[in-house]
N, C-alpha and C positions, 0 to 999 in steps of 0.2 A: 149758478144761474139763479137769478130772482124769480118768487115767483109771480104772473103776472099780479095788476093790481084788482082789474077787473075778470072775472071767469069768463072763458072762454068756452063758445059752443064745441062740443064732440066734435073732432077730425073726422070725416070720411075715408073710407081706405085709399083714393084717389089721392087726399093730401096729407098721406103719410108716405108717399117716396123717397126724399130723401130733406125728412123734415126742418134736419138745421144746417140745412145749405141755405143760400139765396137763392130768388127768384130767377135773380138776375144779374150777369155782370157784366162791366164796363171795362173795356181795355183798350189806354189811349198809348199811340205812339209820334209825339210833337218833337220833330228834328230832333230822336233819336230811335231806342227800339226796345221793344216788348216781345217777350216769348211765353210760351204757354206749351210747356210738355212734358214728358215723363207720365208718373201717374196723380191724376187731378182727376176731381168730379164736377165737369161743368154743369153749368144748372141750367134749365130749359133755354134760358134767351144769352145769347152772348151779343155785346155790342162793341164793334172793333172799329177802334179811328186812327189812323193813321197820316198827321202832316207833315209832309217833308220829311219822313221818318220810317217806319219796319214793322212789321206785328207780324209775329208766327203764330201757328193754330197748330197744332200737332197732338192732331186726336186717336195716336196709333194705340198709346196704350191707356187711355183715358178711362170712364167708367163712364159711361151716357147712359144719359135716362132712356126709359122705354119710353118708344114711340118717337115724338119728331121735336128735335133741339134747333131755336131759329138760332140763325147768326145772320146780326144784319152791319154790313159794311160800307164804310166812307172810309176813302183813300184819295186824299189830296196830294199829288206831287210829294207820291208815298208807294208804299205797296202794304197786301196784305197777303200772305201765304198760307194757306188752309191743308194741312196732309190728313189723308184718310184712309182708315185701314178699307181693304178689299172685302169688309162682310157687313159694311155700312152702307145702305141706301144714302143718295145727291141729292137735290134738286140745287140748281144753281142758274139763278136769274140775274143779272144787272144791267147796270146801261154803264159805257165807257165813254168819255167825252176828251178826247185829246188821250184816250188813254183806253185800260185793256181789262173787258169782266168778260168771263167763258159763260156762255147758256147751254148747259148741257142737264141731263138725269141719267142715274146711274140707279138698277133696281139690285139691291144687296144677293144672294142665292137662298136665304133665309127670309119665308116672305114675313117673319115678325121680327127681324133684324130692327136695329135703331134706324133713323134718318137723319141727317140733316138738309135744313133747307135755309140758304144761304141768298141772301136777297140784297141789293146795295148800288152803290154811286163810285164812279172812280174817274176824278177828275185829273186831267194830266199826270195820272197812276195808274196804277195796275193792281187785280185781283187776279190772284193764282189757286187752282185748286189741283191736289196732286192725291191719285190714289196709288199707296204703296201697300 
């Protein structure tokens, strides 16, 4: 790795987490399908799109950051399927139009457990969230 051109101020301990991940990732599923499982380290924001096509979330054995991982969803004449372990904090908001997103919250037994919080649109599709 290069090093940068310009110096860069001191990191704070807050953004030394998991410094050479991204911020952020995009996961598209356009009439076909995307899966996301085993061990992966999502990084704070995940963004799942799915047209006419499939995207799995499979966060059983992931490594999530501390504190709360968004995932934010569009499912057009699509689905999204979200699995999460049993010691993970929910929140799960959308709206369904011709189609199907759950509003539920789930508090993890560990009250400094991770979260997610899962927010989105599902047009003549479906949002699934499953805790195993």
């Amino acid at each position: 790795m290069k090093p940068p051109k310009y110096p860069l101020a001191p990191a704070s301990e807050a953004d030394l987490v998991h410094p050479d991940e991204p911020e952020s990732r995009l996961v598209v599923a356009f009439m076909g399908g995307h899966e996301l499982k085993g061990l992966w380290d999502p990084p704070g924001e995940i963004r799942a799109i799915s047209v006419m096509g499939g995207t799995k979330l499979d966060f059983r054995e992931a490594d999530l950051l501390e504190g709360v991982t968004e995932i934010r969803v569009l499912a057009v004449m699509g689905g999204v399927e979200i699995v999460v372990p049993s010691d993970v904090s929910v929140e799960c908001q959308g709206i369904g139009i011709l189609g199907g997103f759950p509003s539920f919250g789930r508090q993890a037994p560990e009250p400094d457990a991770p979260a997610l919080r899962i927010r989105g649109l599902a047009i003549m599709g479906g949002v699934d969230v499953k805790v195993r």
